[in-house]
N, C-alpha and C positions, 0 to 999 in steps of 0.2 A: 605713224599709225593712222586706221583710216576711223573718222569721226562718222558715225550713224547721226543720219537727218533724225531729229525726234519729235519732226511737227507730227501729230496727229495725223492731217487732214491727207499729208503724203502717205502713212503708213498703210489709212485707210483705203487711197486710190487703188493700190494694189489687187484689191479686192474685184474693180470693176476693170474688166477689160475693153468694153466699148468707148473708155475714156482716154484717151491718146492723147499724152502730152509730150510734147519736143524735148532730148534731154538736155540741151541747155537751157529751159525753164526751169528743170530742176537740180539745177546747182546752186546751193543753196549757201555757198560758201564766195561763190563768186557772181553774184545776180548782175541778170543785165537790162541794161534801159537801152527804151523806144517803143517799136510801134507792135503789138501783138494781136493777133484776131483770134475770133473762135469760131468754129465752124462745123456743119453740121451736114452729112454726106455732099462733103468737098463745096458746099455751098457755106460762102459767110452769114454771119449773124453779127456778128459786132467786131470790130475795131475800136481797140483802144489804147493808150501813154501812157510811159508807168517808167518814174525811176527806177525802182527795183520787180522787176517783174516777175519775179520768182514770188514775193511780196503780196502781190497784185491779185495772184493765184490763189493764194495760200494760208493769208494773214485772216485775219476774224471775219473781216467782212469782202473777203478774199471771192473770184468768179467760181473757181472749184471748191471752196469750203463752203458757200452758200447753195452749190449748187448737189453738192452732197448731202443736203440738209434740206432738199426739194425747197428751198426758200428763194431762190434766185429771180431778180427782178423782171429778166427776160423770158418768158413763161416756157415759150417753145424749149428752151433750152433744159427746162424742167421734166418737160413732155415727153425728148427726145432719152432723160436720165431712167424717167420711169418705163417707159417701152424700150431700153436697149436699144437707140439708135446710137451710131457713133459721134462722138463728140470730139474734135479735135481743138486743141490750143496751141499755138505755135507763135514763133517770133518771125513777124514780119520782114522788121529792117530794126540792128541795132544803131541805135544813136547815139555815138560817145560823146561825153561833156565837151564843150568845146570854152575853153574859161579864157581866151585871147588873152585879155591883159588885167583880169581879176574882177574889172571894173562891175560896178552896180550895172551899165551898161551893157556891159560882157553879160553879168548872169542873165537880165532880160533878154537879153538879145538868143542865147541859148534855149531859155525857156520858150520864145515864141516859135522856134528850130523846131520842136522838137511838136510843137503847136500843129506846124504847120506841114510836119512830116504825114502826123495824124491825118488832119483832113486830106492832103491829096492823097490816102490812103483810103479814107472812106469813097473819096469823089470817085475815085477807079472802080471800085465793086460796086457804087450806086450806079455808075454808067450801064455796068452790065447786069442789071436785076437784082444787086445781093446790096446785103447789110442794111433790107430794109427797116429796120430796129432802131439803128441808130438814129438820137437825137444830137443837135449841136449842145453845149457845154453850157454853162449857165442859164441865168433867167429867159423864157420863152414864152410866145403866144400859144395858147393851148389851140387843141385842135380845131376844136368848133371854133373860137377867134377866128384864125385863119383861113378857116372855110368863109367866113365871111368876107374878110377883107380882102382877101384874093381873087375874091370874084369881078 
């Protein structure tokens, strides 16, 4: 028998059709990890990793639940919600676990895979003019820092 998704956030996407989501995002039953972008007339905005990317979407502080909620931290993307521009989510490249021989080294060693999928996914779109949104992942020099020390 077939199980109805009961998240909210999916029932309510329905609603908006300029939001396009890939349907294996929304398999909710069988979520997939790696590398996802979003994008906004066929231009990226962000790339990003996600175990469970269906999750990523979805979850409380999910890209499409916050962005349903005009709270989303990338503004344009907000911008785009409220004037019915198209918004699309899709899965990049999936990245299956790769657990070699179980070891603590095995998991690192995955985790950084999957690290490193990310970035040369951003590096590609920032070649060509896009995703310029994204920041790298942890602690940072803000911007004016860096306008300094770069000079």
């Amino acid at each position: 028998m077939y199980e109805e998704n009961k998240n909210h956030t999916v029932k309510e996407l329905k609603k908006y059709s300029k939001i396009i989501v890939q349907k294996e995002i929304l398999n909710w039953k069988s979520p997939k990890r790696g590398i996802y972008g979003i994008f906004i007339d066929d231009k990226c905005i962000y790339i990003g990793k996600s175990q469970n990317i269906y999750q990523r979407m979805f979850g409380n502080d999910g890209h499409i639940t916050t962005l349903l909620k005009l709270s989303h931290w990338i503004d344009i993307l907000n911008t785009a919600f409220i004037t019915n521009i198209e918004i699309e989510f899709k899965i990049l490249k999936e990245i299956p676990y790769n657990f070699d021989d179980g070891t603590e080294f095995a998991y690192n060693k995955d985790l950084n895979n999957l690290a490193l999928e990310e970035l040369l996914m951003i590096k590609k779109y920032q070649d060509i003019g896009q995703c310029v949104y994204q920041k790298p992942e942890g602690r940072h020099i803000s911007y004016e820092e860096w306008l300094i020390v770069a000079k």
